[in-house]
PDB file of N, H, CA, C and O in Angstrom:
ATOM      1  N   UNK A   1     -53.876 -13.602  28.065  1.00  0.00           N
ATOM      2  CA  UNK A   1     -54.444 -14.245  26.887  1.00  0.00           C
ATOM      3  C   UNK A   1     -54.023 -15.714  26.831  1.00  0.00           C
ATOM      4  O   UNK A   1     -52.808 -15.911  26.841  1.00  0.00           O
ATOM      5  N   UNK A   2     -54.837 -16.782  26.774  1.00  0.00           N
ATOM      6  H   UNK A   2     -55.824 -16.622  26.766  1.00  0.00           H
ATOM      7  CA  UNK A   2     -54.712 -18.045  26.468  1.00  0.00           C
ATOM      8  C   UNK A   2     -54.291 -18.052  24.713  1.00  0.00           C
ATOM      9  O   UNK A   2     -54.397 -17.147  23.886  1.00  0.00           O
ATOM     10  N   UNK A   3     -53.932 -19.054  24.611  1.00  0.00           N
ATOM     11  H   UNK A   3     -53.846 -19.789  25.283  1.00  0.00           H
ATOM     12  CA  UNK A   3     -53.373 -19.656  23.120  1.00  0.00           C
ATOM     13  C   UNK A   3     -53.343 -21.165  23.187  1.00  0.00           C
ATOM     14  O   UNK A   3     -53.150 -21.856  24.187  1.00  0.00           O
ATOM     15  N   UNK A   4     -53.628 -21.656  21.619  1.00  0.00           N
ATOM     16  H   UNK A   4     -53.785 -21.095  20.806  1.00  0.00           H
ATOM     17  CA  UNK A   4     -53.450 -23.302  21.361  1.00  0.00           C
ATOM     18  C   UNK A   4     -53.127 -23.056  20.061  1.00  0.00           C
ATOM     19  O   UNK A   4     -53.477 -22.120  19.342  1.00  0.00           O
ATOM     20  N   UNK A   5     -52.273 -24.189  19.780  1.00  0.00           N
ATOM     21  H   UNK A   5     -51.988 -24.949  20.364  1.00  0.00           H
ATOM     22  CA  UNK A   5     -52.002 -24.762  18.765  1.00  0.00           C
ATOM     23  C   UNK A   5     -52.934 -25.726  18.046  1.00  0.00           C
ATOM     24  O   UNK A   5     -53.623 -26.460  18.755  1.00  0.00           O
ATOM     25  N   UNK A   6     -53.056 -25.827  16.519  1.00  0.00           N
ATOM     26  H   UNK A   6     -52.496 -25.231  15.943  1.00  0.00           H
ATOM     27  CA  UNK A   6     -53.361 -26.813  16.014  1.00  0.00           C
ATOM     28  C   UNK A   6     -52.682 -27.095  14.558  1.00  0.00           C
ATOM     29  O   UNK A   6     -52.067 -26.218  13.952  1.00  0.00           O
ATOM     30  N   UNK A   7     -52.891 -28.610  13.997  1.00  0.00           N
ATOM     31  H   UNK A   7     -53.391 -29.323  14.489  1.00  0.00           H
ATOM     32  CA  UNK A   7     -52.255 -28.512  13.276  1.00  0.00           C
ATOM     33  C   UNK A   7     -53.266 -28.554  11.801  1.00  0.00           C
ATOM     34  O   UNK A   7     -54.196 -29.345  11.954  1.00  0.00           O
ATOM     35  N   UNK A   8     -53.266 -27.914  10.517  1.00  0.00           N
ATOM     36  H   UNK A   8     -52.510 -27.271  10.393  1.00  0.00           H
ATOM     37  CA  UNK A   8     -54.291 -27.792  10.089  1.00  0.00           C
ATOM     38  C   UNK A   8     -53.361 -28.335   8.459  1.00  0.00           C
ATOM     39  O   UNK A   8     -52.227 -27.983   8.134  1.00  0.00           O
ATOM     40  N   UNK A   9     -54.046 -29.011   7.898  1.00  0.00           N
ATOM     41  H   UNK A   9     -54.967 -29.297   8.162  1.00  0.00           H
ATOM     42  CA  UNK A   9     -53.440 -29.921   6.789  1.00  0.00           C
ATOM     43  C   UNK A   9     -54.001 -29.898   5.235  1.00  0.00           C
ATOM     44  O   UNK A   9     -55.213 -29.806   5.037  1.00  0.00           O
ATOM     45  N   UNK A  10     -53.331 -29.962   4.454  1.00  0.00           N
ATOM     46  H   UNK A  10     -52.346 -30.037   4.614  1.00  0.00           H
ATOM     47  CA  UNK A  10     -53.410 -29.222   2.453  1.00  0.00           C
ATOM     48  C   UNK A  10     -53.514 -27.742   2.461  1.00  0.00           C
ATOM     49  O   UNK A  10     -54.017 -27.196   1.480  1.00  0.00           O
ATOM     50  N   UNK A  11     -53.051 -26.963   3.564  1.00  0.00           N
ATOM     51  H   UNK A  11     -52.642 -27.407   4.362  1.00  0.00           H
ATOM     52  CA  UNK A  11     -52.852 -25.911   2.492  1.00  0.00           C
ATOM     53  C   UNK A  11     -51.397 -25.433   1.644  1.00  0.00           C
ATOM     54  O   UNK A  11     -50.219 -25.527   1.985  1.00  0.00           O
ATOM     55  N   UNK A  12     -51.652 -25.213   1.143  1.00  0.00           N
ATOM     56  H   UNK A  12     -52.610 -25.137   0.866  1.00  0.00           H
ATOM     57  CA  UNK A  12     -50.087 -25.245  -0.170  1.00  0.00           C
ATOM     58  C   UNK A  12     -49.320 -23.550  -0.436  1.00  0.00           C
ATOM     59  O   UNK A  12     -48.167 -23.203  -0.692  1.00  0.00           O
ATOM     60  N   UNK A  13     -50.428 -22.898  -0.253  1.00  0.00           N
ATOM     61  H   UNK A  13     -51.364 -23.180  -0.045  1.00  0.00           H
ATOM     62  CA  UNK A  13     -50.107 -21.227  -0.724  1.00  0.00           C
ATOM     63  C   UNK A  13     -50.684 -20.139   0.033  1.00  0.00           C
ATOM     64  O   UNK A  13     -51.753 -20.462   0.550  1.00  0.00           O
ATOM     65  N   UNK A  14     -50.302 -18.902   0.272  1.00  0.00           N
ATOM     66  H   UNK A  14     -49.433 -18.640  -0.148  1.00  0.00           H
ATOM     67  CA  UNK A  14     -50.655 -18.039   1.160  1.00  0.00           C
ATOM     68  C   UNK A  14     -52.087 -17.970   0.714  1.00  0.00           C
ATOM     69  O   UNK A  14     -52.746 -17.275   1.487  1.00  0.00           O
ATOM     70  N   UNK A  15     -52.706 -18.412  -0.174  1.00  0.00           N
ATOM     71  H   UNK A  15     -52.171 -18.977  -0.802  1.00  0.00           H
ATOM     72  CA  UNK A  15     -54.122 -17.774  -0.106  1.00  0.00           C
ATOM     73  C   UNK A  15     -54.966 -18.960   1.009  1.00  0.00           C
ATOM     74  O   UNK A  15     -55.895 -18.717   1.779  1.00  0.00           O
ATOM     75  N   UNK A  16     -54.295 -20.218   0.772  1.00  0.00           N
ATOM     76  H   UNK A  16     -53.540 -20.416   0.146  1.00  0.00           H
ATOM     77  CA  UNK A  16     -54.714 -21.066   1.679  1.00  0.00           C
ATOM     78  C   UNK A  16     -54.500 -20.574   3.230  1.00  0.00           C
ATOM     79  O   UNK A  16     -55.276 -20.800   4.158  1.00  0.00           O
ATOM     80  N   UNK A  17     -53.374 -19.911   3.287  1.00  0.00           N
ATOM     81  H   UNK A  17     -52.743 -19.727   2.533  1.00  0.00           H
ATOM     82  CA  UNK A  17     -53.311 -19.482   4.808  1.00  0.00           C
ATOM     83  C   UNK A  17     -54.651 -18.144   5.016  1.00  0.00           C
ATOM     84  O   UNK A  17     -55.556 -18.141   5.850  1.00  0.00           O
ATOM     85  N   UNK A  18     -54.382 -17.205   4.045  1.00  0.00           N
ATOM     86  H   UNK A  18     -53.647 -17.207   3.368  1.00  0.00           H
ATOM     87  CA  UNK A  18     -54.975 -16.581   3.934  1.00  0.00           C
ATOM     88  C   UNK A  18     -57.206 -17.001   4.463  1.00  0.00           C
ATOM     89  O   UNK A  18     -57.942 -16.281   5.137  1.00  0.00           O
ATOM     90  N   UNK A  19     -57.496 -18.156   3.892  1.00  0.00           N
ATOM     91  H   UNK A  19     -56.899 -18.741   3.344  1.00  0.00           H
ATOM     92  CA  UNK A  19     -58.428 -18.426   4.163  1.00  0.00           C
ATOM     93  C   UNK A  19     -58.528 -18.877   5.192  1.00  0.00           C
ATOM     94  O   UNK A  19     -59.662 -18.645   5.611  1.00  0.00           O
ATOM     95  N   UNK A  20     -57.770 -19.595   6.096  1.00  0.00           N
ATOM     96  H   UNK A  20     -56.849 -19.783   5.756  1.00  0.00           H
ATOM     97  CA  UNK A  20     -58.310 -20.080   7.287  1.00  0.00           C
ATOM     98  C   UNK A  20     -57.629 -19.120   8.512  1.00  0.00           C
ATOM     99  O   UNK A  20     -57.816 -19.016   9.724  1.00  0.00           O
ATOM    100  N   UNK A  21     -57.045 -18.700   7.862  1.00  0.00           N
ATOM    101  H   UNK A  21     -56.894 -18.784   6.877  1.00  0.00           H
ATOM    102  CA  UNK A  21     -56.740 -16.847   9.041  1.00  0.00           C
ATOM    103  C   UNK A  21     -58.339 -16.738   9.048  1.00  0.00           C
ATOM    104  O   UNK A  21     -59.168 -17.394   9.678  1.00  0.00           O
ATOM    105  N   UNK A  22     -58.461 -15.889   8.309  1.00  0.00           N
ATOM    106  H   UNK A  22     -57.787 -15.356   7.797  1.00  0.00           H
ATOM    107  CA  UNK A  22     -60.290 -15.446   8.181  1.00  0.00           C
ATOM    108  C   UNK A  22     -61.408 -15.764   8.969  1.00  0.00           C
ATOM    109  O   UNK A  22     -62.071 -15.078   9.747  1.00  0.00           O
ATOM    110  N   UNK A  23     -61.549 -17.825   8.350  1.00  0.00           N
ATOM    111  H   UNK A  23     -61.011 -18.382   7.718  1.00  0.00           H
ATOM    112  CA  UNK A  23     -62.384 -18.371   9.092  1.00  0.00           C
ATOM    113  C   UNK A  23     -62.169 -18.497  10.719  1.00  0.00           C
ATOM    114  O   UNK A  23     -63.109 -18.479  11.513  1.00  0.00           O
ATOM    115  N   UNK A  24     -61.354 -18.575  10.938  1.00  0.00           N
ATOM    116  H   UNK A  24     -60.590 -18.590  10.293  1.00  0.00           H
ATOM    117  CA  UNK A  24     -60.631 -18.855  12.678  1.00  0.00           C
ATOM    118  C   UNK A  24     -60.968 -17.412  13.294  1.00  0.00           C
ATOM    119  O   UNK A  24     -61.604 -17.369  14.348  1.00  0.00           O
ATOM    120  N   UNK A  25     -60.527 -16.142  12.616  1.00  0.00           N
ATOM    121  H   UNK A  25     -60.010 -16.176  11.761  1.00  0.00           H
ATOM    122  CA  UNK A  25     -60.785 -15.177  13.337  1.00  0.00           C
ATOM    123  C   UNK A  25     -62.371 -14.462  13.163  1.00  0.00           C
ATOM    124  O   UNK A  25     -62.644 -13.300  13.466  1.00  0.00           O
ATOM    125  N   UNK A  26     -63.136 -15.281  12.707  1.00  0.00           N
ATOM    126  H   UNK A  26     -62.914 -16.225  12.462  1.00  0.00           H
ATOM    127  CA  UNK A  26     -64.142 -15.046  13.076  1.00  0.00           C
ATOM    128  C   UNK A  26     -65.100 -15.339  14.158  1.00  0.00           C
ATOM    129  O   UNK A  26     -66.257 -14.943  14.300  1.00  0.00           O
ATOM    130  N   UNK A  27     -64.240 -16.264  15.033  1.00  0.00           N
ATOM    131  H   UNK A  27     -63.300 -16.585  14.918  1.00  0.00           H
ATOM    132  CA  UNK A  27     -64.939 -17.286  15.783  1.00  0.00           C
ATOM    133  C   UNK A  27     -64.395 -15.785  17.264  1.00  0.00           C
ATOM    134  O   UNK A  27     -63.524 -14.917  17.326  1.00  0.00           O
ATOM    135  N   UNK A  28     -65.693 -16.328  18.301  1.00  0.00           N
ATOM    136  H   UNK A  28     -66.401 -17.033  18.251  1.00  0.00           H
ATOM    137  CA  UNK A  28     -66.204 -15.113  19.644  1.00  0.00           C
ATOM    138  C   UNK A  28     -64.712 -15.329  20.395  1.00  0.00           C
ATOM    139  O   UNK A  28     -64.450 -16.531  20.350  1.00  0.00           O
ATOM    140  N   UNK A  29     -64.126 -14.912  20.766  1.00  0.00           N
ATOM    141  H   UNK A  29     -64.339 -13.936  20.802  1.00  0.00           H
ATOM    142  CA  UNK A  29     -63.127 -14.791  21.408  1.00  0.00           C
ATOM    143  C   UNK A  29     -61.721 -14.129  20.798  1.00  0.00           C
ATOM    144  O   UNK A  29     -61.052 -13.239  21.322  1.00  0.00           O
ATOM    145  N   UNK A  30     -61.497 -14.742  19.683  1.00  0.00           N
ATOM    146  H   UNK A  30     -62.041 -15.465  19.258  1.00  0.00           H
ATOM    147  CA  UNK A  30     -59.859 -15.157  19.099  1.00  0.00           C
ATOM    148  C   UNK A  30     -59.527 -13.380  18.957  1.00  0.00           C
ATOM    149  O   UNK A  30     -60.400 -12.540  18.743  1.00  0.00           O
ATOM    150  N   UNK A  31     -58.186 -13.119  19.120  1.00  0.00           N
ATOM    151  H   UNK A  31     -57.476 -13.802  19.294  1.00  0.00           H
ATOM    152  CA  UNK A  31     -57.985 -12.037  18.911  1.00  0.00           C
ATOM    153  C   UNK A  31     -56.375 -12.013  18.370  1.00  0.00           C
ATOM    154  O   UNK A  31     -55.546 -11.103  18.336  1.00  0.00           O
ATOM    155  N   UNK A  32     -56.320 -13.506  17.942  1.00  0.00           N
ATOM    156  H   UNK A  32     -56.994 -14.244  17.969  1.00  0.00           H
ATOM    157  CA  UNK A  32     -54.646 -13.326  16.833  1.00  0.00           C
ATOM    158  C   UNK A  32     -54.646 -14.724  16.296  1.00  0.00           C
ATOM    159  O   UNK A  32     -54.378 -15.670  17.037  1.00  0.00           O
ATOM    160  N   UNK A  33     -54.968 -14.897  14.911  1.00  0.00           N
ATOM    161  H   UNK A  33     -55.186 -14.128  14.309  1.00  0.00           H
ATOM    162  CA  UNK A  33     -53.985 -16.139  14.648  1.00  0.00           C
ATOM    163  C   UNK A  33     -53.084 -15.956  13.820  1.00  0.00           C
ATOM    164  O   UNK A  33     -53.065 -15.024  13.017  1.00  0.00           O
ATOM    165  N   UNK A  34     -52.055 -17.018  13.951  1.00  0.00           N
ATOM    166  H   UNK A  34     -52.070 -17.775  14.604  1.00  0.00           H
ATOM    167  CA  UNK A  34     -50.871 -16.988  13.254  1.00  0.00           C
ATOM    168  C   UNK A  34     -50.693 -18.117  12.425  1.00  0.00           C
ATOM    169  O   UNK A  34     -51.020 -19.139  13.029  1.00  0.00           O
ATOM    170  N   UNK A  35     -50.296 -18.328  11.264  1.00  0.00           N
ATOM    171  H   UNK A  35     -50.030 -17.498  10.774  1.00  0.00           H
ATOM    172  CA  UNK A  35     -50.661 -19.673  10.602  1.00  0.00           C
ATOM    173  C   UNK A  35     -49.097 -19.824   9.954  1.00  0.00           C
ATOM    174  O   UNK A  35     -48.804 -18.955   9.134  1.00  0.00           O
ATOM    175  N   UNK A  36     -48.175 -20.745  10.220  1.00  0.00           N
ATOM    176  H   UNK A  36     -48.413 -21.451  10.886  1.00  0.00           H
ATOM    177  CA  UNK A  36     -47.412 -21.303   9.616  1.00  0.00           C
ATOM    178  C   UNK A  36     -47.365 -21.977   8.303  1.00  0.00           C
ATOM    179  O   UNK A  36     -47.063 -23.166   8.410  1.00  0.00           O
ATOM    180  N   UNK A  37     -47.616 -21.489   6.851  1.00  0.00           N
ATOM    181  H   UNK A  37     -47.861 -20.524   6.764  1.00  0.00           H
ATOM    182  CA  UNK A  37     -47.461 -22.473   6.071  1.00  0.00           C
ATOM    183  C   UNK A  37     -46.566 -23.985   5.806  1.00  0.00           C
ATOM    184  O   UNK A  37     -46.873 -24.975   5.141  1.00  0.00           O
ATOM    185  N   UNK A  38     -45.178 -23.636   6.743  1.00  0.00           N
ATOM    186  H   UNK A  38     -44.928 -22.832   7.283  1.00  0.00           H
ATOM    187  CA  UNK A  38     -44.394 -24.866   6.307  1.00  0.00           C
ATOM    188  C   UNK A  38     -44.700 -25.983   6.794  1.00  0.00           C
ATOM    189  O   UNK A  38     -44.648 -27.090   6.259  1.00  0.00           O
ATOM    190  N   UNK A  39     -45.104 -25.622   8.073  1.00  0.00           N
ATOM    191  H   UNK A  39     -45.147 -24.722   8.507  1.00  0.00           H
ATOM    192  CA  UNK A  39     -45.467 -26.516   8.993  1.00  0.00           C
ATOM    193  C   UNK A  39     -47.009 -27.015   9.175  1.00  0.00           C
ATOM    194  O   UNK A  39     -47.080 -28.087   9.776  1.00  0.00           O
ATOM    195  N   UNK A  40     -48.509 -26.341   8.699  1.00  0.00           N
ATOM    196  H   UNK A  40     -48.452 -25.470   8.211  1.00  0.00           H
ATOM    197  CA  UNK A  40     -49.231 -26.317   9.024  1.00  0.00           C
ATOM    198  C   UNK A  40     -49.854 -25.717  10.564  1.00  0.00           C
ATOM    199  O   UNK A  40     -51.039 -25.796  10.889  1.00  0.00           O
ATOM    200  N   UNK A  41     -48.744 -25.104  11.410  1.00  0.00           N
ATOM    201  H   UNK A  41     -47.782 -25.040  11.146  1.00  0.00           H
ATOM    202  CA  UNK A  41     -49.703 -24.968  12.679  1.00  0.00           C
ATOM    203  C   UNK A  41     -50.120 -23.848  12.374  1.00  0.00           C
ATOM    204  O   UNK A  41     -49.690 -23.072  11.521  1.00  0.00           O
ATOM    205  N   UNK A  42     -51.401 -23.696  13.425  1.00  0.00           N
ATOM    206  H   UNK A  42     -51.750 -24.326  14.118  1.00  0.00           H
ATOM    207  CA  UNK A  42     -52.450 -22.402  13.446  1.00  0.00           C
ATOM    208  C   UNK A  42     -51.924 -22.445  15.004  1.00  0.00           C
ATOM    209  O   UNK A  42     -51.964 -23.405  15.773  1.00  0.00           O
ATOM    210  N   UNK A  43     -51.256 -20.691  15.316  1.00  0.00           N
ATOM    211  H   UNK A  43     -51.223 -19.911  14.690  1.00  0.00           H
ATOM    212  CA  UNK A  43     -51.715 -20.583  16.732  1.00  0.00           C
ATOM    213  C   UNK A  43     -52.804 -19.496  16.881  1.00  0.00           C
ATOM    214  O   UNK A  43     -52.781 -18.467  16.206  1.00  0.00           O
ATOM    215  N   UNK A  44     -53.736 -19.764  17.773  1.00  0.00           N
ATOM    216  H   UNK A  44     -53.754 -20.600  18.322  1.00  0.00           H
ATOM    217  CA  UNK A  44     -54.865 -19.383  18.320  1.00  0.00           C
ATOM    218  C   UNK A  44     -54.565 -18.597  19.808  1.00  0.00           C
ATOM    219  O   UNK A  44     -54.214 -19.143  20.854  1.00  0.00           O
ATOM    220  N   UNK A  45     -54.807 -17.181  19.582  1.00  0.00           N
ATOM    221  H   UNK A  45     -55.092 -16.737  18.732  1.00  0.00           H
ATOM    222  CA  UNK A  45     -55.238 -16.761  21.102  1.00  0.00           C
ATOM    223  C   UNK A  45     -56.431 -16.018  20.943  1.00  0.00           C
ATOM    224  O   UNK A  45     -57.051 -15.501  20.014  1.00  0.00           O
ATOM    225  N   UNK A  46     -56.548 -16.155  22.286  1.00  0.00           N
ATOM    226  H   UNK A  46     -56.044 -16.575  23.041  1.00  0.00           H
ATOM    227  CA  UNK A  46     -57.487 -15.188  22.583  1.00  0.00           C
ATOM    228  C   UNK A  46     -58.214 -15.785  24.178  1.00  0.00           C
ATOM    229  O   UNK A  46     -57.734 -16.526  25.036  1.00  0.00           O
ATOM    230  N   UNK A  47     -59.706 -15.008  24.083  1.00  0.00           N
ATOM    231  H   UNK A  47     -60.096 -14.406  23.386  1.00  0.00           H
ATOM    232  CA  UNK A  47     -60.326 -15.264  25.395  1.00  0.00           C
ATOM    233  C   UNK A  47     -61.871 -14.965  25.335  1.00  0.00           C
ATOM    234  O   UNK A  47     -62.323 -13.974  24.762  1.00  0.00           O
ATOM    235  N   UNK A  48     -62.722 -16.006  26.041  1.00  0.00           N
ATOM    236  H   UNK A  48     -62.354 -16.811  26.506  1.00  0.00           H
ATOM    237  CA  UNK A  48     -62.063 -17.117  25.723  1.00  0.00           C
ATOM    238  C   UNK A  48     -62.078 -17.862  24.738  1.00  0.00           C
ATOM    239  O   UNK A  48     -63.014 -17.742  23.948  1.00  0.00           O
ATOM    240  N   UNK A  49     -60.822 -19.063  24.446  1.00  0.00           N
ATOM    241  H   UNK A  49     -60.061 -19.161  25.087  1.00  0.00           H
ATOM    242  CA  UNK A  49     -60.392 -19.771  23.565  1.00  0.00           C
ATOM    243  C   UNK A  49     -61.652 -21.199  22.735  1.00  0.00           C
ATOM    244  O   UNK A  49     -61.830 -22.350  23.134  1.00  0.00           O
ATOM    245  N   UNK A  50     -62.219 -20.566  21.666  1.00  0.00           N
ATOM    246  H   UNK A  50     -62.074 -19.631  21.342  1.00  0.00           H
ATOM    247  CA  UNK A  50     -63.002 -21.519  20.859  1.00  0.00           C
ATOM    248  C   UNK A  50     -62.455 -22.776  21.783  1.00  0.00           C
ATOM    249  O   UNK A  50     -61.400 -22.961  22.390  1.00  0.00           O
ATOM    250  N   UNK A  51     -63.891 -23.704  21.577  1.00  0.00           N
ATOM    251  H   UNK A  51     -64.748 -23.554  21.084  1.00  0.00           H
ATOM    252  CA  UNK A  51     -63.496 -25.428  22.011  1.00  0.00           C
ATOM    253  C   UNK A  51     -62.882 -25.793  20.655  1.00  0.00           C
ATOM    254  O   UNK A  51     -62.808 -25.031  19.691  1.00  0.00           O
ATOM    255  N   UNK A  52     -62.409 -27.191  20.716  1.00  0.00           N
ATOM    256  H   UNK A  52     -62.469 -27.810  21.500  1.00  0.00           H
ATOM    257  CA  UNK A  52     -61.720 -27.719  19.629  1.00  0.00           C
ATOM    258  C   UNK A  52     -63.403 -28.058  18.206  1.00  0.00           C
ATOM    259  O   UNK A  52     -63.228 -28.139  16.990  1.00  0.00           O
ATOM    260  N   UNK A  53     -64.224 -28.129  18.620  1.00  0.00           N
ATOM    261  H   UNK A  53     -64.367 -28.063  19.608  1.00  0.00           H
ATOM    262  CA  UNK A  53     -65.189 -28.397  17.540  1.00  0.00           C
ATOM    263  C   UNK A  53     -65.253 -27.070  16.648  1.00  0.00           C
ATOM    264  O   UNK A  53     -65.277 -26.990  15.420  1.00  0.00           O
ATOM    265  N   UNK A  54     -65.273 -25.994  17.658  1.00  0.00           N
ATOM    266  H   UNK A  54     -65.253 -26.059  18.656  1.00  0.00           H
ATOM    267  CA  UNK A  54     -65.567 -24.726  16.516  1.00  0.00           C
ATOM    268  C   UNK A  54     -64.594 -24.534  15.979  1.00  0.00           C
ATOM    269  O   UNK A  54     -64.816 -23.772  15.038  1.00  0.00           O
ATOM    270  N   UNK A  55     -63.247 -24.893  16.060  1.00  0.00           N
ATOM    271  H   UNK A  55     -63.066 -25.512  16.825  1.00  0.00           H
ATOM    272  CA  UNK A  55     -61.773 -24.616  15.693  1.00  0.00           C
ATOM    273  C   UNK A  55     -62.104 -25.216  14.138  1.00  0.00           C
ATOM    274  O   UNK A  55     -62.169 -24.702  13.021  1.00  0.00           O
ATOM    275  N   UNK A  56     -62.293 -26.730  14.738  1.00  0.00           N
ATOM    276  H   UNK A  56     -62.240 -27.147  15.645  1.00  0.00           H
ATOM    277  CA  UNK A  56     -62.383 -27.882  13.240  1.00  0.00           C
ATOM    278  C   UNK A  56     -63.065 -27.285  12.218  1.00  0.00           C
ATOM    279  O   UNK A  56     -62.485 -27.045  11.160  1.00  0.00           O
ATOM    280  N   UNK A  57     -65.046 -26.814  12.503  1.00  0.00           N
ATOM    281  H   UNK A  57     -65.517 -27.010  13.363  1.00  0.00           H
ATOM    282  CA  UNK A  57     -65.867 -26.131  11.950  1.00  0.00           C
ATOM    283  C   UNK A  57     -65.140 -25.206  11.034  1.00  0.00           C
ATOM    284  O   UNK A  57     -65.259 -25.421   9.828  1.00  0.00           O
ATOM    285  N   UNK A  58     -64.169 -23.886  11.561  1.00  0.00           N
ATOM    286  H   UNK A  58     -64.072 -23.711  12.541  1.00  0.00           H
ATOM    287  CA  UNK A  58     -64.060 -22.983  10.993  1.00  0.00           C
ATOM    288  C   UNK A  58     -63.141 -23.614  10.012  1.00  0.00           C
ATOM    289  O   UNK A  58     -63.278 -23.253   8.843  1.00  0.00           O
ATOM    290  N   UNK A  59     -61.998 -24.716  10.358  1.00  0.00           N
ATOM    291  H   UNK A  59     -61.887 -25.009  11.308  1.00  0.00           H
ATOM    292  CA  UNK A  59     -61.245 -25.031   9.595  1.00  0.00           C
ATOM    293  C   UNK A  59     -61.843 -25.762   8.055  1.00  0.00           C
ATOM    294  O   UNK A  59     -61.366 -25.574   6.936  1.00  0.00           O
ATOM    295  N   UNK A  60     -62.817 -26.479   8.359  1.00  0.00           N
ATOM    296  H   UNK A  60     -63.205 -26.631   9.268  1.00  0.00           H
ATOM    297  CA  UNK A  60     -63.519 -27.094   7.565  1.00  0.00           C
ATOM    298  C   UNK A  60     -64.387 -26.098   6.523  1.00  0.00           C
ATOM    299  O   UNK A  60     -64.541 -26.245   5.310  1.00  0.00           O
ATOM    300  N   UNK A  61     -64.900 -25.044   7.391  1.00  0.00           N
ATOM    301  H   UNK A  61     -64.775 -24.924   8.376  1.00  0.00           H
ATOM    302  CA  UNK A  61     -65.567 -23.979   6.018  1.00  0.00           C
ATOM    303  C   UNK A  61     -64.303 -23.693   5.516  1.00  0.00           C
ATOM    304  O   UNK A  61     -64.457 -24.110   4.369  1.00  0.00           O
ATOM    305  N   UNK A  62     -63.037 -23.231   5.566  1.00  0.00           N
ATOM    306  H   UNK A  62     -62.912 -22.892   6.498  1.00  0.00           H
ATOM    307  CA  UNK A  62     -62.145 -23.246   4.634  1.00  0.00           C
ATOM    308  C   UNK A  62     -61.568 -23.772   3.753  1.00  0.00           C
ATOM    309  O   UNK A  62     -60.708 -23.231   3.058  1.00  0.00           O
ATOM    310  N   UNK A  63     -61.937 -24.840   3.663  1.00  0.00           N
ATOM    311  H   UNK A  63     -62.636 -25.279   4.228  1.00  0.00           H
ATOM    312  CA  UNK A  63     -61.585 -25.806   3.095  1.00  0.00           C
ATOM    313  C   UNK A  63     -60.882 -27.111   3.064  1.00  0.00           C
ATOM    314  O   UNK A  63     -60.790 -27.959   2.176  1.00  0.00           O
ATOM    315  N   UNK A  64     -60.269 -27.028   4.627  1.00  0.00           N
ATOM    316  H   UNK A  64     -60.344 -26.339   5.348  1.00  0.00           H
ATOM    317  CA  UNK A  64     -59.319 -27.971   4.821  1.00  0.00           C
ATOM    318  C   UNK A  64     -59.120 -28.296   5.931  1.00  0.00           C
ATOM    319  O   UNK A  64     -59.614 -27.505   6.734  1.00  0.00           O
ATOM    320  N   UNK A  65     -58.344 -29.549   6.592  1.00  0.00           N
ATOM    321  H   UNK A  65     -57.942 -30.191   5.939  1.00  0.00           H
ATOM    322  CA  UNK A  65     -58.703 -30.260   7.908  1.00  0.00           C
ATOM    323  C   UNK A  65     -57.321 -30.240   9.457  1.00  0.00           C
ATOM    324  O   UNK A  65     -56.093 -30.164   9.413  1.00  0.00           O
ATOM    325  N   UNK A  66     -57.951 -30.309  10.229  1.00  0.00           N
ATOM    326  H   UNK A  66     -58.948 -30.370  10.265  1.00  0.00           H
ATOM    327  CA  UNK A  66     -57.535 -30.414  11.578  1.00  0.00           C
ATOM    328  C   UNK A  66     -56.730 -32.042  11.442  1.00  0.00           C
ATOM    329  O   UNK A  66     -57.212 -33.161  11.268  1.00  0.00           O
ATOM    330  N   UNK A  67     -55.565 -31.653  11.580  1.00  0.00           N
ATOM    331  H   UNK A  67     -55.173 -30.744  11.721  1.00  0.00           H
ATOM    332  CA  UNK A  67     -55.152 -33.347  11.935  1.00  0.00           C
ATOM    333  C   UNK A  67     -55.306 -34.049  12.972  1.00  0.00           C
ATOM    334  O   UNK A  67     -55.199 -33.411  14.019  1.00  0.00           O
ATOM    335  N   UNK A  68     -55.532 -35.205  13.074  1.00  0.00           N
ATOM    336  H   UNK A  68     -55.619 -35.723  12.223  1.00  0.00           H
ATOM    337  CA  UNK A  68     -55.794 -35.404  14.169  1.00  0.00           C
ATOM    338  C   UNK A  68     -55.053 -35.872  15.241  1.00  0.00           C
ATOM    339  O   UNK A  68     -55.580 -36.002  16.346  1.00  0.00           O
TER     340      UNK A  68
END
């Protein structure tokens, strides 16, 4: 299984994690993410691994952004 990191920015409370768990694991491949609130990272695995646009996409229907 491949994996990436990203770093994903304003969320404040588990429901915020909660939402972009969701959106991310909906995307054709992913088969775990893990979302750090303190820090903001999302790790991503799976196979194969979303490009970075559908990552942003899903992050963005959640409400909130990919740093850059």
């Amino acid at each position: 299984m491949a994996a990436t990191v990203i770093t994903v920015t304003g969320m404040t409370c588990s429901h915020c994690v909660s939402a972009v768990r969701a959106e991310i694991a909906k995307l054709a491949g992913v088969s775990d993410v893990d979302v750090d609130l303190g820090t903001g990272a999302v790790t991503v695995t799976g196979e194969p691994l979303p490009d970075a646009d559908a990552l942003r996409k899903a992050v963005d229907e959640a409400g909130y952004e990919v740093a850059a």
